[in-house]
C-alpha positions in Angstrom: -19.5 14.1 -26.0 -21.0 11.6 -23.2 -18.0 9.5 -23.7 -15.5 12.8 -22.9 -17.9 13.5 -19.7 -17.8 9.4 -18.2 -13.7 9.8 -18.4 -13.5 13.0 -16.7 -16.1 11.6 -14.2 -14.0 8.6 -13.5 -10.1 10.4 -13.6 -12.0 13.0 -11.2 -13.2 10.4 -8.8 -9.7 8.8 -9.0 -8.1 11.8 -7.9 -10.1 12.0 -5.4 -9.2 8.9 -3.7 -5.2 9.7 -4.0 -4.9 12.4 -1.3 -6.7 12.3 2.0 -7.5 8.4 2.4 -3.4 8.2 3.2 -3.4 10.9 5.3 -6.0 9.1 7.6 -4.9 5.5 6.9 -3.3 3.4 9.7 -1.4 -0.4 8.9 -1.3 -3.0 11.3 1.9 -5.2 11.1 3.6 -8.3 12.8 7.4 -9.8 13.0 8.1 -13.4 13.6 9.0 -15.4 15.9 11.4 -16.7 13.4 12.9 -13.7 12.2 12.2 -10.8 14.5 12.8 -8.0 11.8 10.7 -9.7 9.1 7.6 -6.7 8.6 4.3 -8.4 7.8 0.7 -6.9 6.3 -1.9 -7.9 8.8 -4.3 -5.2 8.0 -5.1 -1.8 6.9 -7.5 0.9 7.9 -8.7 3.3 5.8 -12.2 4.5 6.5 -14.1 7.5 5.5 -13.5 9.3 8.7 -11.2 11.0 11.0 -7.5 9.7 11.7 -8.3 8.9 15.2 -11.0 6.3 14.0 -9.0 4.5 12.1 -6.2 4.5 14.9 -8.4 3.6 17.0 -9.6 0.7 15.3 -6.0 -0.5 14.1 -5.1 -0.3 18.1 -8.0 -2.7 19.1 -7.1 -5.1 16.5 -3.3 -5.3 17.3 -4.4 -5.7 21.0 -6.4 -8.4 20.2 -4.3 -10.2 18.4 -1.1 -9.4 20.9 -2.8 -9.7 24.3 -4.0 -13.7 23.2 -1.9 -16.3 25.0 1.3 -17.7 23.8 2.0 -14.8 21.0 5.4 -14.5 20.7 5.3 -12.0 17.7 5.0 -8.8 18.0 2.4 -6.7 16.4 2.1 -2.6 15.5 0.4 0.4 13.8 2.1 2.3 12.1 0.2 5.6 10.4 0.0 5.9 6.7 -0.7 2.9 4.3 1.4 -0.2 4.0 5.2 -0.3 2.8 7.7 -3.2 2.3 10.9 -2.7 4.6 12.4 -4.3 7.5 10.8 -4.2 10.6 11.8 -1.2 13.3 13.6 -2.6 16.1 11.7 -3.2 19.1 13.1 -0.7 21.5 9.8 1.2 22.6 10.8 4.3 20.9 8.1 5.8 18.7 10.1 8.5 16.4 7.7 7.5 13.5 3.8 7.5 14.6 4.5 3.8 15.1 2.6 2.0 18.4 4.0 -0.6 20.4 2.3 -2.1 23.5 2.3 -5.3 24.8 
């Protein structure tokens, strides 16, 4: 019987973490200078907390690492967590929650 109660402990807790940590999770990308539509993982934030924190927090970072001298990628949030494709083109336009500055 303990055994029974540990695995619907564990598949409860594992549920848990499926649904609202994407809804809150921001992903920090970068092109290259070499190939401006390459899309690549910097960084992801997912904290225990409001969307707006972890927005917040993606924001800084991709300032920090955009506003240092002689960057010639580009980096961006984007809201939700981190998928492979080819990176948007880098018109200003922002019809998917993602943020350019810079």
């Amino acid at each position: 019987m303990p055994i029974v109660t540990i695995l619907l402990l564990v598949g409860t807790a594992a549920l848990a973490g499926c649904g609202p940590t994407a809804e809150r999770t921001y992903t920090l990308y970068r092109d290259s200078s070499v190939d401006p539509l390459m899309r690549i993982h910097v960084a992801t934030f997912d904290a225990d907390g409001p969307v707006e924190y972890n927005h917040e927090n993606c924001e800084r970072a991709r300032a920090l690492f955009q506003d240092q001298p002689g960057i010639l990628t580009r980096y961006w949030c984007e809201a939700g967590a981190y998928h492979k494709q080819l990176a948007p083109r880098h018109d200003l336009s922002n019809p998917q929650g993602r943020s350019w500055r810079g």
